[in-house]
N, C-alpha and C positions, 0 to 999 in steps of 0.2 A: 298330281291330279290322277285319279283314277279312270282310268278311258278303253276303250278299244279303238282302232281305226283299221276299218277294210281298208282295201287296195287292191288293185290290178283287175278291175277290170275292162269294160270298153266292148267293143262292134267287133266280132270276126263270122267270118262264115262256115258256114254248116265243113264238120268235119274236121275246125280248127283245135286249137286249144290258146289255153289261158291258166294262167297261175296267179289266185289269190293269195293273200296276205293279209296276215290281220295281229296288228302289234300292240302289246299291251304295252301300258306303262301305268304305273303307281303302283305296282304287285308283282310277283315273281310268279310262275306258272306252275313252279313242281308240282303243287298239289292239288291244281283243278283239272276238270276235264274237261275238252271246249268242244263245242260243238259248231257246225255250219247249218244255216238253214235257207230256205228262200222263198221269195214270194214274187208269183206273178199277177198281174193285171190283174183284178176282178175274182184270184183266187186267196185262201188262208195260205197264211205261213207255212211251209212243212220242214220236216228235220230231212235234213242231205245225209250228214255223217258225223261222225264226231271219236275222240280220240280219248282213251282213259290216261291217264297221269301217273299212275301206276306201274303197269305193264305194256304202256301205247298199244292195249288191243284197242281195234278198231272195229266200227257200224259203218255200213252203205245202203242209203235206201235203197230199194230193186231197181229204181230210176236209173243210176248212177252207177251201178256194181260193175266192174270190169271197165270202169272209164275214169273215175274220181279216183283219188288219194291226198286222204289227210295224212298230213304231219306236222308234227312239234319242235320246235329248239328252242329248249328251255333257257340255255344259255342268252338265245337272242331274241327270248319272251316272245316269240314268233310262232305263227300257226298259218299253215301251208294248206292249200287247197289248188291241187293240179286236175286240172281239167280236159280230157280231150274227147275226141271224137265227138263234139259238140252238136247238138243239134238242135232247132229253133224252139223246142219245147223245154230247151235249158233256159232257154230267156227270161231272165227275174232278177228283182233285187236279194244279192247274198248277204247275210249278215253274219258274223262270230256271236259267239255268246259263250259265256264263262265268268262263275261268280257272281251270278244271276245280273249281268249285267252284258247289254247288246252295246254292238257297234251302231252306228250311223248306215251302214249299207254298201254297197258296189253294184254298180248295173253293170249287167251280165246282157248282153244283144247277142241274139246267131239267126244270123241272118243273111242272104246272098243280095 
C-alpha cells in the first residue's frame, strides 16, 4: 500500500522542540523530493520546507529559517523534520507530501 504516516508530534511549550517523522511505504524515496507543509486553524496550507532527491539541497520558509531542518534516509524511506526553538505560531497540522501524495497530519501545539 502506498501511504505516508506523520509522526512526532504532540504539546510542548514555547521554546521547546520536536522531531517529526514521516514514513513512507509502498515506494522507495531516491527519486522524489518531499516536502513539509502546515496548516493552522482558520488559515491555508503553506509550504515549511522541503528537501530535493538529488543533491539534498534544501528550502525554509522565512518562518522557519535557522530553527527547522529537513532530512532524508533513504535507506529508512524516512523524512525528518527537527523542530526547535518553537513558538505558538508554529501551532498547526504538519503534513509530508511526496509523489503527489499527502500524509494524514501530525499536530503540532506550542503552547505554555
Amino acid at each position: 500500500q502506498v501511504q505516508l504516516v506523520e509522526s512526532g508530534g504532540g504539546l510542548v511549550q514555547p521554546g521547546g522542540s520536536l522531531r517529526l517523522s514521516c514514513s513512507v511505504s509502498g515506494f522507495t524515496l531516491d527519486s522524489y523530493a518531499i516536502g513539509w507543509f502546515r496548516q493552522a486553524p482558520g488559515k491555508e496550507r503553506e509550504g515549511v520546507s522541503c528537501i530535493s532527491s538529488r543533491d539534498g539541497s534544501t528550502y525554509y520558509a522565512d518562518s522557519v529559517k535557522g530553527r527547522f531542518t529537513i532530512s532524508r534516509d533513504n535507506a529508512k524511506i524516512t523524512s525528518y523534520l527537527q523542530m526547535n526553538s518553537l513558538k505558538p505560531e508554529d501551532t498547526a497540522i504538519y503534513y509530508c507530501y511526496t509523489r503527489a501524495l499527502w500524509g494524514q497530519g501530525t499536530q503540532v501545539t506550542v503552547s505554555s
